[in-house]
C-alpha positions as CSV (number, residue, x, y, z in Angstrom):
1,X,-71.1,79.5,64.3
2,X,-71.5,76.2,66.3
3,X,-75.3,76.9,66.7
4,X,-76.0,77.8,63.5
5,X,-73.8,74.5,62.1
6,X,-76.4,72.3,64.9
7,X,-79.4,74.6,63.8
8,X,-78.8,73.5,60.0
9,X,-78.4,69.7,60.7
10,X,-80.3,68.3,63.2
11,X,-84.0,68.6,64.3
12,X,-85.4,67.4,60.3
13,X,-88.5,67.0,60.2
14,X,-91.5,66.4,57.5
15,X,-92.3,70.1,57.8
16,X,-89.1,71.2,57.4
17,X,-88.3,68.9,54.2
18,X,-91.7,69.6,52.4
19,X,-90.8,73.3,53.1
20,X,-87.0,72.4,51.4
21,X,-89.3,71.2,48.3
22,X,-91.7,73.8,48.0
23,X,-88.4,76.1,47.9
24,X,-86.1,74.3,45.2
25,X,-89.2,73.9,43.7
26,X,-90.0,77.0,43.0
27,X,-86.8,78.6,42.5
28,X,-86.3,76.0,39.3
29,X,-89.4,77.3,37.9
30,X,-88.6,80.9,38.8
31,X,-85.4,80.9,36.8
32,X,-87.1,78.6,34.0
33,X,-90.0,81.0,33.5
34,X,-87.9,84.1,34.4
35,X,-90.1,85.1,36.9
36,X,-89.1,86.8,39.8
37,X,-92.0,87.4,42.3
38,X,-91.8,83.4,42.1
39,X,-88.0,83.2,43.2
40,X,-88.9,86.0,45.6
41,X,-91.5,83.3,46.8
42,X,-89.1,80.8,47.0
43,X,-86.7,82.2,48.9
44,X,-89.8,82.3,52.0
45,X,-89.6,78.9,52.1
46,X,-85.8,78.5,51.7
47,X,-85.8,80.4,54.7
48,X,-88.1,78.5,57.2
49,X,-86.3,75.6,56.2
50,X,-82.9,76.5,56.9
51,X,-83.6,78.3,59.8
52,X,-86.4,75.9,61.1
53,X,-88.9,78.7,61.7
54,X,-92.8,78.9,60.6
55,X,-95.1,82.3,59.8
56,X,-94.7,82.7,63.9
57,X,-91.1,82.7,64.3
58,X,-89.0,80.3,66.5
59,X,-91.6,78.2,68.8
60,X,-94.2,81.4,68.1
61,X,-97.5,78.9,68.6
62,X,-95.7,77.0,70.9
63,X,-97.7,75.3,74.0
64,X,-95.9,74.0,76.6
65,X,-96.5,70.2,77.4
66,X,-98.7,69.4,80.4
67,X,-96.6,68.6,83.7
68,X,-97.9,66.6,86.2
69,X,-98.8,68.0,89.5
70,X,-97.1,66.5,92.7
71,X,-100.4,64.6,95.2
72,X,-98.7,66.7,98.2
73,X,-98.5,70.5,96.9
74,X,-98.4,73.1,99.5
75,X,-101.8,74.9,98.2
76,X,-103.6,70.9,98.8
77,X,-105.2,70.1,101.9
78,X,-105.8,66.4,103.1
79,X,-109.3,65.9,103.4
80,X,-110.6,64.9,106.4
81,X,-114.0,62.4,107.2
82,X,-116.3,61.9,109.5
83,X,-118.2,58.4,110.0
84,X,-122.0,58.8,110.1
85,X,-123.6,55.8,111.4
């Protein structure tokens, strides 16, 4: 329950609120116009906004950021030179 409660309130973003709109939205006009297919609708982007999810699922098109590499990795040589004169 505790996840769900931290899953509902935190991490709101502009996605996530336009989604809340586009969902109230069109459930008003599905129960003004009597239309169901529309509240069916509706309730798809009810959904992602509640549960913070896209057409992918949870992180589906996630990339993970770019870490950067330590200068002295085991798989790195140093470089050695040789003067010419």
């Amino acid at each position: 329950m505790n996840s769900l409660k931290q899953r509902l309130f935190t991490n709101w973003h502009l996605v996530r609120v336009m989604r809340l709109g586009i969902g109230i939205m069109l459930i008003v006009m599905g129960v003004q116009s009597k239309d169901w297919a529309m509240g069916l609708f509706s309730i798809f982007f009810l959904y992602q906004a509640v549960t913070d999810t896209g057409c992918c699922g949870t992180q589906g098109c996630y990339a993970p950021p770019a870490t950067r590499r330590s200068t002295n990795t085991i798989n790195e040589q140093e470089a050695e030179y040789e003067e010419i004169k």
